[in-house]
Structure formats: structure tokens, C-alpha cells
C-alpha positions as CSV (number, residue, x, y, z in Angstrom):
1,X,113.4,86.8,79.4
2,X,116.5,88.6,79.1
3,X,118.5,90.3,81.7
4,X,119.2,93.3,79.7
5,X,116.7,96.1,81.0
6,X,116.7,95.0,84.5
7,X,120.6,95.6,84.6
8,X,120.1,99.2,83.2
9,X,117.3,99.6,85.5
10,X,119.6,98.4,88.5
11,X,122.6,100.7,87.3
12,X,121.0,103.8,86.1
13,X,121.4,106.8,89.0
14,X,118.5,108.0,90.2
15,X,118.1,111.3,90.1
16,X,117.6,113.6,93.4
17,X,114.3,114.6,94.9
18,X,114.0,118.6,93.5
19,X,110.8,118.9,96.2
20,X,110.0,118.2,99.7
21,X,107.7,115.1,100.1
22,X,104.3,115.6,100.7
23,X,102.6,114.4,103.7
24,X,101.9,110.8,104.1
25,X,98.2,109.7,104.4
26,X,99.1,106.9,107.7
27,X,95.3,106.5,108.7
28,X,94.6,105.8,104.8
29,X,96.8,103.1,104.7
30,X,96.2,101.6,107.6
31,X,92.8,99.8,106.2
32,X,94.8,98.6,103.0
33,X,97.1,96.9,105.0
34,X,95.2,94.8,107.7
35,X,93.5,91.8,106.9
36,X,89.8,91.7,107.1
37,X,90.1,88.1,108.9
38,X,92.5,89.4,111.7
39,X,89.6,92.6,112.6
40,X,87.4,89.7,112.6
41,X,89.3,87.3,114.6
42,X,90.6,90.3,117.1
43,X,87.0,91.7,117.5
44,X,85.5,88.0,118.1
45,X,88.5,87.6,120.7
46,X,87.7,91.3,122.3
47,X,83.7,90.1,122.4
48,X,84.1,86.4,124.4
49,X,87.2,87.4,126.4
50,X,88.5,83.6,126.7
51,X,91.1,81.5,125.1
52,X,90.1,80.3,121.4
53,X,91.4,77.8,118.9
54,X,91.1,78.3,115.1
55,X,88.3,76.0,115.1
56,X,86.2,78.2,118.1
57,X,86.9,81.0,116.2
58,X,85.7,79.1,112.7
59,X,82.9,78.3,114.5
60,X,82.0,81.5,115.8
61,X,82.6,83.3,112.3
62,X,79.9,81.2,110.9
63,X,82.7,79.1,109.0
64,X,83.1,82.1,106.3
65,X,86.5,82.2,106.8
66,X,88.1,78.4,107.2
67,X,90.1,76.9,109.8
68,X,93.6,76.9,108.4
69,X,93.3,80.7,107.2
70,X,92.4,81.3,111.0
71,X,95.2,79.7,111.9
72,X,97.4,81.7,109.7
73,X,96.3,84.7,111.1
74,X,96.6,83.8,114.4
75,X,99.9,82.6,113.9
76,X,100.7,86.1,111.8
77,X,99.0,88.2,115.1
78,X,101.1,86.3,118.4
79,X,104.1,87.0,116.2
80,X,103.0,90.5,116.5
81,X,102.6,90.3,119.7
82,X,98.9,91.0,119.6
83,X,97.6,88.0,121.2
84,X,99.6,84.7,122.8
85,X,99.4,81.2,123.0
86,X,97.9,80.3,126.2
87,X,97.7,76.3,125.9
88,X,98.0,73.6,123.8
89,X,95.5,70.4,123.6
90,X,95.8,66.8,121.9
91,X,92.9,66.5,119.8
92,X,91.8,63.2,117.6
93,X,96.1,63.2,116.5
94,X,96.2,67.3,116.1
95,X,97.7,70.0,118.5
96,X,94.7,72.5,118.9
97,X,96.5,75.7,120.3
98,X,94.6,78.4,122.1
99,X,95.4,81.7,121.9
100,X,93.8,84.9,123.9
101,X,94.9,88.8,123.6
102,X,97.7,90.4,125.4
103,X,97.1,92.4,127.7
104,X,98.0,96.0,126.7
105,X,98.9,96.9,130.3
106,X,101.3,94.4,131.2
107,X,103.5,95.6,128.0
């Protein structure tokens, strides 16, 4: 494809803003943004209030989800800072890792 109207795209002005911006919607976009499978996983993890694994948590979801997009989240929500790793256990040649919430509290 050729590069022609991305470079007039890329060096056309833009043109200034003649009105104010409206107000943003914030709580609409909110539920667009977050993930179904992390409401899950944070409400199952709220509910039993001990460290889980991606396969607890599969099991606990009835398997509707899968293991390794459980781990993906999980990974996805301790980088946010919304729950940590609390241990880490050798099992059959894996690493299962356990996560539980943060406490809110302790910052």
C-alpha cells in the first residue's frame, strides 16, 4: 500500500478547536474498558478472601474462562497494583503463583 496519504495525513495542520469540549462521560467508559474476566476474578477473590492460583480461580469460575486467560489477567491486575503475588509453588514441573488483593489500607 502506498505511503502517499498517510504522509499528507501526518503533515496536514490540524485545525484549532473553535468550541469548548463537552463534558466527558468517565462512569460510561469505565465498563467499556474493564475486562469482564478481571470483575470476575476480583469479585471471586473479594468472596473467598484467600490466596488463589489461575487454576483455583478456573475452577471456581466453572472453567468458562480458561486457565491461561486467568493468568493473563492476573498478571495484567498485580501490575496494577490491584492484587499481589503472595507465593509461588512447584507443581508436576510448573510454577503455580498465588495471588490475593491488596489491601486498600495499607496503600
Amino acid at each position: 500500500m502506498p505511503l502517499e496519504p498517510f504522509v499528507v495525513l501526518m503533515t496536514t495542520p490540524t485545525r484549532p478547536r473553535t468550541h469548548a469540549p463537552a463534558h466527558f462521560d468517565w462512569e460510561a467508559l469505565v465498563p467499556l474498558l474493564v475486562h469482564p474476566a478481571k470483575v470476575e476474578i476480583i469479585e471471586a477473590m473479594s468472596w473467598i478472601e484467600v490466596p488463589l492460583s489461575a487454576t483455583d480461580l478456573d475452577r471456581i469460575l466453572s472453567g468458562q474462562l480458561g486457565v491461561s486467560l486467568i493468568s493473563y489477567h492476573l498478571r495484567k491486575l498485580a501490575e496494577l497494583k490491584a492484587i499481589e503475588k503472595v507465593r509461588q509453588e512447584h507443581v508436576r514441573g510448573a510454577i503455580q503463583t498465588f495471588y490475593a488483593l491488596r489491601d486498600r489500607a495499607s496503600g
